[in-house]
N, C-alpha and C positions, 0 to 999 in steps of 0.2 A: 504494500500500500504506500503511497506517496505520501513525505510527510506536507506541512501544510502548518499554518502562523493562523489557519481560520478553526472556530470550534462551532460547530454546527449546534442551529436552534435546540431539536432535541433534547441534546446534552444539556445546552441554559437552561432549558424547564427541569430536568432531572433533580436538580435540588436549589433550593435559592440561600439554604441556611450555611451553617460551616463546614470545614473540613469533615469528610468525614471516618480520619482515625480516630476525633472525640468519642467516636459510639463505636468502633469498632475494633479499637488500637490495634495491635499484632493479629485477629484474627483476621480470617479471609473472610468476604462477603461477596455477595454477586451485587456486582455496579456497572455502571459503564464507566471506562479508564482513559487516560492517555498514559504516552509513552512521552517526556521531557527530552527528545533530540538533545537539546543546548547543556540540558544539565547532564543527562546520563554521559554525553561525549567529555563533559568538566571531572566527573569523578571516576571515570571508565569505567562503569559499567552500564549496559544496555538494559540490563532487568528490573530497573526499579520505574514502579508509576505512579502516578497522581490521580486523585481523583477528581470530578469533573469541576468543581467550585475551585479548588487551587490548578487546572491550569485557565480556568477565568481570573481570578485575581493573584495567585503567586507568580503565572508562570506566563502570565501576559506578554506577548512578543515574542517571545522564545517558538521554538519551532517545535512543533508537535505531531504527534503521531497518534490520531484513533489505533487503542489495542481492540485486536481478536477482531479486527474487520465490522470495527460497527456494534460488535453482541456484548451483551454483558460477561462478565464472567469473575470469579471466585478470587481476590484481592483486597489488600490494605492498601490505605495511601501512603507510600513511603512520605511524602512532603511531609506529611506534619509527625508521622513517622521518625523527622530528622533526618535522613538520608541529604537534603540538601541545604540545610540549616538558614530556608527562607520561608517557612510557611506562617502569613500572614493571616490565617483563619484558627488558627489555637487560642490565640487571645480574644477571638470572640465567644463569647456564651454561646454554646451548642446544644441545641438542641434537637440532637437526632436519633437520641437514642428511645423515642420511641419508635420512630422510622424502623430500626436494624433488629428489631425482638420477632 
């Protein structure tokens, strides 16, 4: 898949609130993801992703990559995770953990 600076409508509606490793931390959940190009190529490695609210506001401009073609699938946000030590949505009140039950 090509990567791409745009994030498709969908993904904006999929959640408006924060990150969402606050309801999820280290476990995996079914989301829709990207893949952070700019960041994974800064800390070498390819396997780490974000989920759809940080690459809206952490990961803005950077170059991104819809994972798994589009479909949800079974992932944490490394961003607020730390993996990139910029995620802007942890200091917000999260409230998503009724969303993730």
């Amino acid at each position: 898949m090509e990567a791409s600076n745009e994030i498709d409508q969908e993904s904006k509606d999929c959640f408006k609130i924060g990150c969402t490793f606050g309801a999820t931390l280290y476990s995996n959940y079914t989301q829709p993801f990207y893949y952070c190009i700019s960041c994974n190529e800064e800390i070498d490695d390819e396997s780490k992703v974000i989920c759809v609210i940080c690459a809206i506001h952490c990961h803005k401009g950077h170059k991104l990559q819809i994972g798994a073609y589009g479909l949800s699938q079974k992932v944490f946000c490394d961003c607020g995770g730390g993996s990139f030590n910029n995620c802007e949505n942890m200091n917000q009140k999260n409230s998503l953990s009724s969303v993730f039950k």
